[in-house]
SEKOLTI-364610 format. One line per field, with one value per residue (C-alpha): y, x, z; residue in one letter. Coordinates in steps of 0.001 Angstrom, whole numbers, plus 524288, in hexadecimal, padded with zeros to 5 digits. Layout:
N
v (Y,...)
u (X,...)
w (Z,...)
aa (a,...)
//
This chain:
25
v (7F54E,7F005,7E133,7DBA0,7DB70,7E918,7EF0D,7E9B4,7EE49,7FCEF,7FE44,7F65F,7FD70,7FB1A,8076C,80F05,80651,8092B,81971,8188C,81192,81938,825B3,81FDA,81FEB)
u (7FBCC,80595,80401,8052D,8148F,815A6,809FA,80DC0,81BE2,8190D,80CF4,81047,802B9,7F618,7EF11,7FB25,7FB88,7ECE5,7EFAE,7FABD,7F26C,7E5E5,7F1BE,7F881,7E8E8)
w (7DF6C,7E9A9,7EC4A,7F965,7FCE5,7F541,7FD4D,8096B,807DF,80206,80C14,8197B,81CF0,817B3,81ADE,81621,80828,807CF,809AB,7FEF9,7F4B7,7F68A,7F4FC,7E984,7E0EB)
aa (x,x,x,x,x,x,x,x,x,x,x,x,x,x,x,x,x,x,x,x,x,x,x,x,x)
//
């Protein structure tokens, strides 16, 4: 999983990060 600084910087969005990792299972 993508820690803080990495999540925040891939996925500026949480709803988006959310849709991507629900995607990527």
């Amino acid at each position: 999983m993508l820690r803080e600084e990495g999540f925040s910087f891939e996925f500026p969005d949480l709803p988006s990060a959310l849709r991507n990792l629900y995607h990527s299972k």
